[in-house]
N, C-alpha and C positions, 0 to 999 in steps of 0.2 A: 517796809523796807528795813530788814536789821541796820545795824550800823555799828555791832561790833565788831570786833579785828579778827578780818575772815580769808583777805586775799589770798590764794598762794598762785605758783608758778604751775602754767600746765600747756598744756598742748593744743589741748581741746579746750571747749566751755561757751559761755555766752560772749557774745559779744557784745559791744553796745558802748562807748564812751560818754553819749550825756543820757543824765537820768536825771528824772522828777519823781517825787513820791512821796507818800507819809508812811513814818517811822511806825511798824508793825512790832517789832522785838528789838532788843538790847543785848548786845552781851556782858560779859564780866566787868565792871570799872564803868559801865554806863550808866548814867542817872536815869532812873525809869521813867520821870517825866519827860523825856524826850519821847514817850511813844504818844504818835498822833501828828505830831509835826513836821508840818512839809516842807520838804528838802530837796536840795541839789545835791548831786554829789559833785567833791572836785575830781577833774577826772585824770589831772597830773598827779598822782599821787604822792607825795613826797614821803609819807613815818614809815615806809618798809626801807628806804635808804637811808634815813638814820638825818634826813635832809643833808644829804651832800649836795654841794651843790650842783647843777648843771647835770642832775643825776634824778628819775623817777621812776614809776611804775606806771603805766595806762591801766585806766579802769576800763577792763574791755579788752585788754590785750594781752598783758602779765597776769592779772586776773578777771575771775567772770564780771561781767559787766551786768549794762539796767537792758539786754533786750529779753529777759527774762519777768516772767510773774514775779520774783522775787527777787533782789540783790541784795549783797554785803558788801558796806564799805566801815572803813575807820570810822567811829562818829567826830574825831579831831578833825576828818574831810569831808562831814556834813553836812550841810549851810540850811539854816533854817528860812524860812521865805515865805515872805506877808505882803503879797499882791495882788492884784486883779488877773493877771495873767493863768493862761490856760496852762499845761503842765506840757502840751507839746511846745506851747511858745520858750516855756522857760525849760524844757530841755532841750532846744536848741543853743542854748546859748554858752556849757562847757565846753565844748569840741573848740566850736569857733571863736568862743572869748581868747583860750588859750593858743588857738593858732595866731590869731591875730596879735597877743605881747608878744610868741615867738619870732615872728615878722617883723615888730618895735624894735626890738632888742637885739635880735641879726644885723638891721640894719642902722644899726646903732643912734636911733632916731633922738636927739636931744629937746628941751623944751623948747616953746617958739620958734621950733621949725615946718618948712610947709615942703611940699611936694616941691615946692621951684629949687628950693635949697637943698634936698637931699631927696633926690630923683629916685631912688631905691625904695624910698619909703611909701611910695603912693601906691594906695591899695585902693579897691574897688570890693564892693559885697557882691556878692552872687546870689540868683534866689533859684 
């Protein structure tokens, strides 16, 4: 999976917001050893917005995503990962890690709070 800086804006393209993979190529300003290394990508993008805040990109939506043989993402939003997990387990978990703080963070959920205390906040997983 490259991981140099490849996004652009387009119409068409793949889709796909969570992705698993090992790093195949590099581009310019990437240390080469990252190739081999299994990765997440994040899939809120934040370096094309210069991180504004409350501002990103979708990996998969703004640009091509992982339901491709191949993706490009930033390697600054490429998380290396060293676990027993299968690569569909752990691409599961961009989409809905970030739905889920979206949901915290809406519902302005604070510490040592529970569902009784702030009824907004109580979520359930889906499978």
């Amino acid at each position: 999976m490259p991981a140099g800086p490849a996004c652009h804006s387009r119409s068409r393209g793949f889709r796909g917001a969570d992705c698993c993979g090992r790093i195949v190529a590099v581009g310019e300003g990437v240390d080469p050893a990252r190739i081999g290394e299994r990765v997440l990508v994040r899939n809120m993008l934040r370096s094309y917005v210069d991180y504004r805040p409350f501002e990103c990109w979708t990996f998969g939506s703004e640009c091509d995503g992982g339901f491709a043989q191949f993706a490009k993402a930033p390697s600054r939003e490429t998380y290396k990962v060293d676990c027993d997990w299968t690569d569909i387990e752990l691409a599961s978990v961009p989409c809905a890690y970030s739905t889920a703080e979206g949901m915290v963070h809406r519902a302005q959920v604070r510490s040592g709070e529970r569902g009784e205390s702030n009824p907004s906040a109580t979520m359930t997983g889906g499978g």
